[in-house]
Biopython code that builds the backbone (N, CA, C, O; Angstrom):
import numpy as np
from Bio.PDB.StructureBuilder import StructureBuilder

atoms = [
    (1, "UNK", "N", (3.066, 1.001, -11.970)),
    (1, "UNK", "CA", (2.814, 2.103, -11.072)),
    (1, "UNK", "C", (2.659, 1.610, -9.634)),
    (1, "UNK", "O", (3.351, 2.059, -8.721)),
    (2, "UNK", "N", (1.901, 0.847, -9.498)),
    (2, "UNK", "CA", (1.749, 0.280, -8.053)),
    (2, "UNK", "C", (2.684, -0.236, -7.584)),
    (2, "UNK", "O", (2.944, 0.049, -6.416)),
    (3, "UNK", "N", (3.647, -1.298, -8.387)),
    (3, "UNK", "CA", (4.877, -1.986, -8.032)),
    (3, "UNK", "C", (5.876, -0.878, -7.566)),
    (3, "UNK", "O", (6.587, -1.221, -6.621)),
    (4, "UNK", "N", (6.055, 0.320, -8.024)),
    (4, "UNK", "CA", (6.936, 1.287, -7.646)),
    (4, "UNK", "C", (6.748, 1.776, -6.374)),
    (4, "UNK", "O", (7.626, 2.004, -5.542)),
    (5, "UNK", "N", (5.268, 1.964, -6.238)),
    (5, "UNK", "CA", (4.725, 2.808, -5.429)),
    (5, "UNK", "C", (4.920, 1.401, -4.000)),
    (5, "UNK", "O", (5.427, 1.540, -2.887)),
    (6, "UNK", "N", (4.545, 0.647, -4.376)),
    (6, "UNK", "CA", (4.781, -0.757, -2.939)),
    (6, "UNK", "C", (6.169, -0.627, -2.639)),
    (6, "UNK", "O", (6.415, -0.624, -1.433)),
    (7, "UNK", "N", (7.213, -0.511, -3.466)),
    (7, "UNK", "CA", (8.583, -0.850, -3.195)),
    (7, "UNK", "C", (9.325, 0.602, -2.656)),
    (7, "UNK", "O", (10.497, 0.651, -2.281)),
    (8, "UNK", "N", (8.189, 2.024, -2.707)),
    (8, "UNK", "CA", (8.667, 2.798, -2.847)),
    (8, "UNK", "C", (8.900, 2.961, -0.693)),
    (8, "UNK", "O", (9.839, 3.313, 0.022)),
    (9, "UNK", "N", (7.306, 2.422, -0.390)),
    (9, "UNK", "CA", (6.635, 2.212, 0.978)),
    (9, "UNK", "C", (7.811, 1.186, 1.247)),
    (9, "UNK", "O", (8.536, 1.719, 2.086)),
    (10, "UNK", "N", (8.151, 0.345, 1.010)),
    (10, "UNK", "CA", (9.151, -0.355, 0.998)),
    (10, "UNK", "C", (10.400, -0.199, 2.002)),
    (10, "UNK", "O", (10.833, -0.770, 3.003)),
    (11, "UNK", "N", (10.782, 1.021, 1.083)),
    (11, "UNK", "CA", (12.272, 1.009, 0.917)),
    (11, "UNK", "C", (12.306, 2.675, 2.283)),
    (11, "UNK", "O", (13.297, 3.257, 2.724)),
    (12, "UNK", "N", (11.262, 2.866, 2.476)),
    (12, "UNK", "CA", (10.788, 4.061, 3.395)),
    (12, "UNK", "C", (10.879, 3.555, 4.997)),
    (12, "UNK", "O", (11.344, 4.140, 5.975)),
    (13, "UNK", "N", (10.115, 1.950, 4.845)),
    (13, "UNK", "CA", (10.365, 1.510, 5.918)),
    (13, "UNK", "C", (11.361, 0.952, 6.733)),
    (13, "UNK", "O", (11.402, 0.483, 7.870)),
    (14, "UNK", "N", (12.223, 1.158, 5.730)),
    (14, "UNK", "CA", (13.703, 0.170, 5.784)),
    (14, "UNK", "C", (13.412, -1.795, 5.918)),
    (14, "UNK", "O", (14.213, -2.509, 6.522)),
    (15, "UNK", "N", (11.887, -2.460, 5.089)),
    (15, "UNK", "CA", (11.736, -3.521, 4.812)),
    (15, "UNK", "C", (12.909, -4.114, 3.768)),
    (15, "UNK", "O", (13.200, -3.413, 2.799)),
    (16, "UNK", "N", (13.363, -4.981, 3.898)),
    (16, "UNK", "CA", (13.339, -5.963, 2.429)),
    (16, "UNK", "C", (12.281, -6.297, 1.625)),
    (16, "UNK", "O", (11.204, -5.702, 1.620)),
    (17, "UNK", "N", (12.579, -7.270, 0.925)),
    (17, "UNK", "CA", (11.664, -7.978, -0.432)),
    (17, "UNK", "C", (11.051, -8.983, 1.003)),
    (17, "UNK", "O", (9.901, -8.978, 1.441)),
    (18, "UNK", "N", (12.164, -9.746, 1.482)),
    (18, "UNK", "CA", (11.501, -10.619, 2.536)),
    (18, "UNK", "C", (10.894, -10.797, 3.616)),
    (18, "UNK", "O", (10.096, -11.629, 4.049)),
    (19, "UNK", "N", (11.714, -9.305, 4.232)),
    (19, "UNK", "CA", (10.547, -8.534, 5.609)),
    (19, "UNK", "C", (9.207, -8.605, 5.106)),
    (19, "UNK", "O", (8.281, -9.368, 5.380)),
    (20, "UNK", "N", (9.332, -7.388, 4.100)),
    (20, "UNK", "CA", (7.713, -7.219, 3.472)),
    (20, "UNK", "C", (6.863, -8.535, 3.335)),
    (20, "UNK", "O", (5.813, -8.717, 3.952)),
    (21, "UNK", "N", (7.594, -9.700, 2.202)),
    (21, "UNK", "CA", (6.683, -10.677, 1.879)),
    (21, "UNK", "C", (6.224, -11.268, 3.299)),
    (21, "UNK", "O", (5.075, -11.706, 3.239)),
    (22, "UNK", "N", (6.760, -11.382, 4.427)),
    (22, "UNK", "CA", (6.647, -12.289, 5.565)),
    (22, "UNK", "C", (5.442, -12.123, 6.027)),
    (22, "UNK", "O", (4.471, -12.845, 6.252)),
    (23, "UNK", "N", (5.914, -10.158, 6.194)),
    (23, "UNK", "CA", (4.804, -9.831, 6.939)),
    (23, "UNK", "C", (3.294, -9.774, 6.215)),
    (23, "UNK", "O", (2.239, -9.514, 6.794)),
    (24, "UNK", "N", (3.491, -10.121, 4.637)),
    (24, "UNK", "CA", (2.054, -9.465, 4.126)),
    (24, "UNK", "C", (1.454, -11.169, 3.453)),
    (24, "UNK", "O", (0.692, -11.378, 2.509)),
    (25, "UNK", "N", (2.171, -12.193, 4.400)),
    (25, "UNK", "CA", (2.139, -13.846, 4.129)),
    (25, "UNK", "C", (2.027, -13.796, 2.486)),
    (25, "UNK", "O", (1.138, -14.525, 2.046)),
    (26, "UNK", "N", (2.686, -13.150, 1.630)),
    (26, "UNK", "CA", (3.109, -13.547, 0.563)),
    (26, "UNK", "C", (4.332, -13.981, 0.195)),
    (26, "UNK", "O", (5.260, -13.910, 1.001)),
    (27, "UNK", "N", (4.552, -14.593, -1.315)),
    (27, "UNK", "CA", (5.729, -15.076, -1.110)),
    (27, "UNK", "C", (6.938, -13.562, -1.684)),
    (27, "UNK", "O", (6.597, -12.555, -2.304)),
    (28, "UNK", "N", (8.262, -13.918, -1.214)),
    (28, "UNK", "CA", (9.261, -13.275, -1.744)),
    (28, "UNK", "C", (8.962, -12.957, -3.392)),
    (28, "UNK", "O", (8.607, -11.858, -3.820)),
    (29, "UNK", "N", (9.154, -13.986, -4.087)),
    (29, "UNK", "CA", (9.149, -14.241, -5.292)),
    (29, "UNK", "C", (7.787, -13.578, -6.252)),
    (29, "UNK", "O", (7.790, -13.205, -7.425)),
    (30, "UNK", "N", (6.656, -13.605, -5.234)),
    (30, "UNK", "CA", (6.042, -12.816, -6.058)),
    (30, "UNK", "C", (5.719, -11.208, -5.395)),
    (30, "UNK", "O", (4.943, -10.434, -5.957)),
    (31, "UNK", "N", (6.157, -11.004, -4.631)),
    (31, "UNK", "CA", (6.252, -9.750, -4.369)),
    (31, "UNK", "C", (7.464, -8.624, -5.170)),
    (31, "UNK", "O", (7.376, -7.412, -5.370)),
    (32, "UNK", "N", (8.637, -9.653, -5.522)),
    (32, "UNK", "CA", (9.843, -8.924, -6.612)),
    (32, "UNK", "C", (8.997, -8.878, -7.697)),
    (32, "UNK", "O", (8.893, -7.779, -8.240)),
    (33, "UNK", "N", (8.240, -9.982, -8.236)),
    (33, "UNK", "CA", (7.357, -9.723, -9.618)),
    (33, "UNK", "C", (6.437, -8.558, -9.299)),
    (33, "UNK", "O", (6.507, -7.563, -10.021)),
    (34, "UNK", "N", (5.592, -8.587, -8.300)),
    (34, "UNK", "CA", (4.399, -7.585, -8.816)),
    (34, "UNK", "C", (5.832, -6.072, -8.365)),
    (34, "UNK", "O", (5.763, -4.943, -8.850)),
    (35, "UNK", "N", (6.610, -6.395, -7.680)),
    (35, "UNK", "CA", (7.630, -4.648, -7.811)),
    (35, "UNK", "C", (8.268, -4.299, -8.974)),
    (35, "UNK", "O", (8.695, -3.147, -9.051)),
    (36, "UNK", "N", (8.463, -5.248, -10.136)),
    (36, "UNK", "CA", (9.009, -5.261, -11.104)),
    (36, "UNK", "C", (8.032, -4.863, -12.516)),
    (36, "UNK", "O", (8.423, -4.806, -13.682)),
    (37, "UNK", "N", (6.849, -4.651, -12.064)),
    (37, "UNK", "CA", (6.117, -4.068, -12.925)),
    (37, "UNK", "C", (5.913, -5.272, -13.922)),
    (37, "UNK", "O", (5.651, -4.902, -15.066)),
    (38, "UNK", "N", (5.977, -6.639, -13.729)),
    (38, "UNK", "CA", (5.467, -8.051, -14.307)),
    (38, "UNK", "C", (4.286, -7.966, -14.117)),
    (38, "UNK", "O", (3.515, -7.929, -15.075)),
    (39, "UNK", "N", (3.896, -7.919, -12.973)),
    (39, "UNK", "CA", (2.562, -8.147, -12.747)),
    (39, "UNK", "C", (1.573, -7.020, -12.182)),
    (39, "UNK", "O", (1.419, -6.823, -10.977)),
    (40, "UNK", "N", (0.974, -6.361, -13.111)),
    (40, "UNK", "CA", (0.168, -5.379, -12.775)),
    (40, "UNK", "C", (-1.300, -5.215, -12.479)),
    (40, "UNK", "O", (-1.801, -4.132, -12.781)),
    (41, "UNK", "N", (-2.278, -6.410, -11.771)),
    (41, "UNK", "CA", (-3.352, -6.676, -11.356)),
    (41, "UNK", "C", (-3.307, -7.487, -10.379)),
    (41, "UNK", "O", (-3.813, -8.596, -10.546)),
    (42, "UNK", "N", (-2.721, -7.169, -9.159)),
    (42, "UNK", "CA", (-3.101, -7.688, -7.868)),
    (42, "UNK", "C", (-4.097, -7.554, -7.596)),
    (42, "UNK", "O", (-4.812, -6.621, -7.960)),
    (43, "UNK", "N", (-4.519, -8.812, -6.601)),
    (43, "UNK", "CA", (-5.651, -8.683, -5.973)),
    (43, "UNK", "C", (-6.315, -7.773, -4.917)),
    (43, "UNK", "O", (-5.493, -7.300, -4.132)),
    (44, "UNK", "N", (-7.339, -7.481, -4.744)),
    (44, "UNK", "CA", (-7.203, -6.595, -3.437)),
    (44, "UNK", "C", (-7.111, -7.043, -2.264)),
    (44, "UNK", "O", (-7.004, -6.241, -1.336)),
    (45, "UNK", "N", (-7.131, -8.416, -2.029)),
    (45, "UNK", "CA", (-6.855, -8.967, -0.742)),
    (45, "UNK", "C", (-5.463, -9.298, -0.592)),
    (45, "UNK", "O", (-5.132, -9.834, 0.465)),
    (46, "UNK", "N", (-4.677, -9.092, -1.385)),
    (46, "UNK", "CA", (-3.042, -8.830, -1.583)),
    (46, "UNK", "C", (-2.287, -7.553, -1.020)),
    (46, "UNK", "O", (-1.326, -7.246, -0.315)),
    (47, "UNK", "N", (-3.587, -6.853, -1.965)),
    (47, "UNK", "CA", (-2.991, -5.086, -1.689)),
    (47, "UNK", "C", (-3.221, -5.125, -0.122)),
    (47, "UNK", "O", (-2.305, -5.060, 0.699)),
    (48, "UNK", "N", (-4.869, -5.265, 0.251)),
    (48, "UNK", "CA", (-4.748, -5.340, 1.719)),
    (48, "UNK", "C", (-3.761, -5.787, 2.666)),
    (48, "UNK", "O", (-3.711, -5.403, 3.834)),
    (49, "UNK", "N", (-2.967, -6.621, 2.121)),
    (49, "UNK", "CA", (-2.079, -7.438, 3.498)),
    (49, "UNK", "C", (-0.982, -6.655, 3.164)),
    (49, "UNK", "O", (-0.266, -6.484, 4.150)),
    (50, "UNK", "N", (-0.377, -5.857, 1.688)),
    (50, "UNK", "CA", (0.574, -5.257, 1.615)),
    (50, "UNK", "C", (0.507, -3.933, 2.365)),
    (50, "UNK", "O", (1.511, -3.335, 2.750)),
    (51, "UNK", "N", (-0.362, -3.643, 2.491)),
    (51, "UNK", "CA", (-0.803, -2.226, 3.051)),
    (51, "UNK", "C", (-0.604, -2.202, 4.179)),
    (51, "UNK", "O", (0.242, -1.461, 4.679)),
    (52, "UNK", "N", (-1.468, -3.155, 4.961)),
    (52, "UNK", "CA", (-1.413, -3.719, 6.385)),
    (52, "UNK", "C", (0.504, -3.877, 6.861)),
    (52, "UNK", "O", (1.401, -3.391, 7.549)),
    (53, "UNK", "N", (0.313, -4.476, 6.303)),
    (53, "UNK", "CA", (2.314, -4.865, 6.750)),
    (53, "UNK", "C", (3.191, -3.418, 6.586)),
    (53, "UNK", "O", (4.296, -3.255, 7.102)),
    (54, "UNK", "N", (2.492, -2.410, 5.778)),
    (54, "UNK", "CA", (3.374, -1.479, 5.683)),
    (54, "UNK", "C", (2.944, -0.404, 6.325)),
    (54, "UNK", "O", (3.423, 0.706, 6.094)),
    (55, "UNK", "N", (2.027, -0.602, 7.171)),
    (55, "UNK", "CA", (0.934, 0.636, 8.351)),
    (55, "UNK", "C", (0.761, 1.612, 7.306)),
    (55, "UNK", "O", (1.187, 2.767, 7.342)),
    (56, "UNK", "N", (-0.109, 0.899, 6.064)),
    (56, "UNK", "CA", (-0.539, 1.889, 5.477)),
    (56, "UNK", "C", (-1.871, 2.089, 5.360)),
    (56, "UNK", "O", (-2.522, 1.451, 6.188)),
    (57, "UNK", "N", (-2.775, 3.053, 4.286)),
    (57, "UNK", "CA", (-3.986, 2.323, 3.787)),
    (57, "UNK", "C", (-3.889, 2.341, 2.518)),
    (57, "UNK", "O", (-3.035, 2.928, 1.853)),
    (58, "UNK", "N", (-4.998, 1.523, 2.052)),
    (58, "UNK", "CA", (-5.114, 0.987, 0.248)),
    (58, "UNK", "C", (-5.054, 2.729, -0.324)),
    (58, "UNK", "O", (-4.500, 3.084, -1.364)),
    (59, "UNK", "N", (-5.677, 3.526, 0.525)),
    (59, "UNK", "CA", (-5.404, 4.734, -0.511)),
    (59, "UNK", "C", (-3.949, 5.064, -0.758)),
    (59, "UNK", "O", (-3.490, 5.097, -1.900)),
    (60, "UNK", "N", (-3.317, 5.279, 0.189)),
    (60, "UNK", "CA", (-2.355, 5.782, 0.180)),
    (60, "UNK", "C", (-1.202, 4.729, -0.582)),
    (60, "UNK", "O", (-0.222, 5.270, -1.094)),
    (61, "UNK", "N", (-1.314, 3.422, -0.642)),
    (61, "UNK", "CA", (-0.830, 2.363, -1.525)),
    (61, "UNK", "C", (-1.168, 2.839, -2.970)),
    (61, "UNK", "O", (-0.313, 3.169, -3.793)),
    (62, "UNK", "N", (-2.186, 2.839, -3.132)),
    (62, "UNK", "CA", (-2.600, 2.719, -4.669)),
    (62, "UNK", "C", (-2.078, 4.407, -5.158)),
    (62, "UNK", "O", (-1.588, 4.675, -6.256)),
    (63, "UNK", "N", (-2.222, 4.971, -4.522)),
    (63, "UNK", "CA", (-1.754, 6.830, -4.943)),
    (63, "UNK", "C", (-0.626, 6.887, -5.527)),
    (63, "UNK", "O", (0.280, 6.163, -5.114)),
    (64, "UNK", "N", (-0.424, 7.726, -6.583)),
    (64, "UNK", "CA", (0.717, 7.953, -7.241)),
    (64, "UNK", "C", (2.119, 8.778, -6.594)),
    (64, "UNK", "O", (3.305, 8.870, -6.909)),
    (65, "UNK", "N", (1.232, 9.307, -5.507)),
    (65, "UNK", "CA", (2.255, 9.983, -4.891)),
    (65, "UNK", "C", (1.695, 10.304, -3.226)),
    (65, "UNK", "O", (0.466, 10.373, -3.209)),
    (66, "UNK", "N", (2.142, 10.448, -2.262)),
    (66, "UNK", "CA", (1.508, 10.324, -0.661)),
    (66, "UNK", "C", (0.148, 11.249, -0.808)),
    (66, "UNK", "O", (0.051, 12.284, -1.467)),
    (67, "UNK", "N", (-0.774, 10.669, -0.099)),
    (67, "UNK", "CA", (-2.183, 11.899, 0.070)),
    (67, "UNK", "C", (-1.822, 12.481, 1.150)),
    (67, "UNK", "O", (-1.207, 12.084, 2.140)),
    (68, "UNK", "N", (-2.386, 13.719, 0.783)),
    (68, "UNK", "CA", (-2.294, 14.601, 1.815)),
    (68, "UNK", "C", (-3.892, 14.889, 2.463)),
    (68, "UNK", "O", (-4.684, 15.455, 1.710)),
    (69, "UNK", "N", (-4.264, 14.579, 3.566)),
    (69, "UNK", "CA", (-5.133, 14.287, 4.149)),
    (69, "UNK", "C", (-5.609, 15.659, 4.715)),
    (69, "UNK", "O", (-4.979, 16.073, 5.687)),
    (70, "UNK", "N", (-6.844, 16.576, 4.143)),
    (70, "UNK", "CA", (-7.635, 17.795, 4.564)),
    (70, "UNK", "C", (-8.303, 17.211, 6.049)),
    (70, "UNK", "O", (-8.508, 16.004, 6.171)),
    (71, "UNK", "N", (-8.567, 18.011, 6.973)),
    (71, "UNK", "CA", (-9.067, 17.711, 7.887)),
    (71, "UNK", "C", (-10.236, 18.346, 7.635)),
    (71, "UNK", "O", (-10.202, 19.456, 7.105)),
    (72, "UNK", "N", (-11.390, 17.774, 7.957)),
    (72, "UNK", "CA", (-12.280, 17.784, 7.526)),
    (72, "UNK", "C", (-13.373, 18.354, 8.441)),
    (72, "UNK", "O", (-13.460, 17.605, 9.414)),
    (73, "UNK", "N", (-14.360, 19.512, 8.540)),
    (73, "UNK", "CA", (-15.488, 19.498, 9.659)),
    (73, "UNK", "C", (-16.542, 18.115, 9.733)),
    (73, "UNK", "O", (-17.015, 17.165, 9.110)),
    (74, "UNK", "N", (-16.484, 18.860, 11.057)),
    (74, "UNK", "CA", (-17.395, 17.431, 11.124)),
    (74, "UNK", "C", (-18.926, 18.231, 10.904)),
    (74, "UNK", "O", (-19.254, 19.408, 11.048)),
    (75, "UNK", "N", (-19.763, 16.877, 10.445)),
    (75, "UNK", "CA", (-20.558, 17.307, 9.742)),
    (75, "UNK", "C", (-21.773, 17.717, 11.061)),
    (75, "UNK", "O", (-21.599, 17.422, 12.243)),
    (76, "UNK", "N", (-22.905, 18.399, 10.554)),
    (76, "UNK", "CA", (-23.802, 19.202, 11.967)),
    (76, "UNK", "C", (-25.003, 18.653, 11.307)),
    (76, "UNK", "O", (-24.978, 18.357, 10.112)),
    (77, "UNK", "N", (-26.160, 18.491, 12.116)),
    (77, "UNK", "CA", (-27.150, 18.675, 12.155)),
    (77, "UNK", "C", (-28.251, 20.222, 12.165)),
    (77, "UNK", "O", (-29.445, 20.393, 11.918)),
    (78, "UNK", "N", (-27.092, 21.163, 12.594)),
    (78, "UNK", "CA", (-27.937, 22.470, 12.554)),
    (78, "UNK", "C", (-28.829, 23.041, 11.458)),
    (78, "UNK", "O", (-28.436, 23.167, 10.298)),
    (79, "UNK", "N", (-30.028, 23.374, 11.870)),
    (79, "UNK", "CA", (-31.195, 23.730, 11.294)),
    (79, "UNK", "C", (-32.146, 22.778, 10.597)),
    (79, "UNK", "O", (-32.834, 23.151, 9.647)),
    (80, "UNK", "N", (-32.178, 21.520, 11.085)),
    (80, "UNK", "CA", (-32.709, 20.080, 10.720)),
    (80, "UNK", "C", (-33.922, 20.160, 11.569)),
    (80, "UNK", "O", (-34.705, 19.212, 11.617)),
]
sb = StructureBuilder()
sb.init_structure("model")
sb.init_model(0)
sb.init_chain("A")
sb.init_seg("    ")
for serial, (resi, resn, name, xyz) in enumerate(atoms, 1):
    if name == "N":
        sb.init_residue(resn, " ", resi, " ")
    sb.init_atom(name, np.array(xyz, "f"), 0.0, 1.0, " ", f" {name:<3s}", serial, name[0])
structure = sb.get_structure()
C-alpha cells in the first residue's frame, strides 16, 4: 500500500526511481524494493525524507488516497 502510494507521489511529480532516491539520500535500489511492495515496514525516518523530497507530509504519504484538508475554526477562548 505505501509502495504504491510513494510511487504514485512519484510518478505525479514527474520524479524517477533516481530523482526520488537522490533527493530522499536513499538508495535507488531500495526505493524500487520498498515500491514493489517487497518491503513493507519502512522506517519513519525514511518515510520522512520520502515525504520531504516529494513536498509532501507523512499524512498525506501514508493515506490511501489524497486528504482532503477541512479548514478548520480557530479555536476561542470566549466565555473562559
Amino acid at each position: 500500500m505505501i509502495g504504491r502510494r510513494i510511487k504514485q507521489l512519484r510518478e505525479e511529480k514527474g520524479y524517477s526511481l533516481t530523482k526520488l532516491a537522490n533527493e530522499a539520500h536513499i538508495s535507488k535500489s531500495y526505493l524500487s524494493t520498498l515500491e514493489s511492495k517487497a518491503m513493507t515496514n519502512p522506517s519513519l525516518r525514511i518515510l520522512s525524507q520520502i515525504a520531504l523530497a516529494l513536498e509532501t507530509t507523512l499524512d498525506d504519504l501514508i493515506a490511501s488516497e489524497p486528504l482532503r484538508r477541512k479548514k478548520q475554526p480557530a479555536l476561542s477562548r470566549k466565555g473562559c
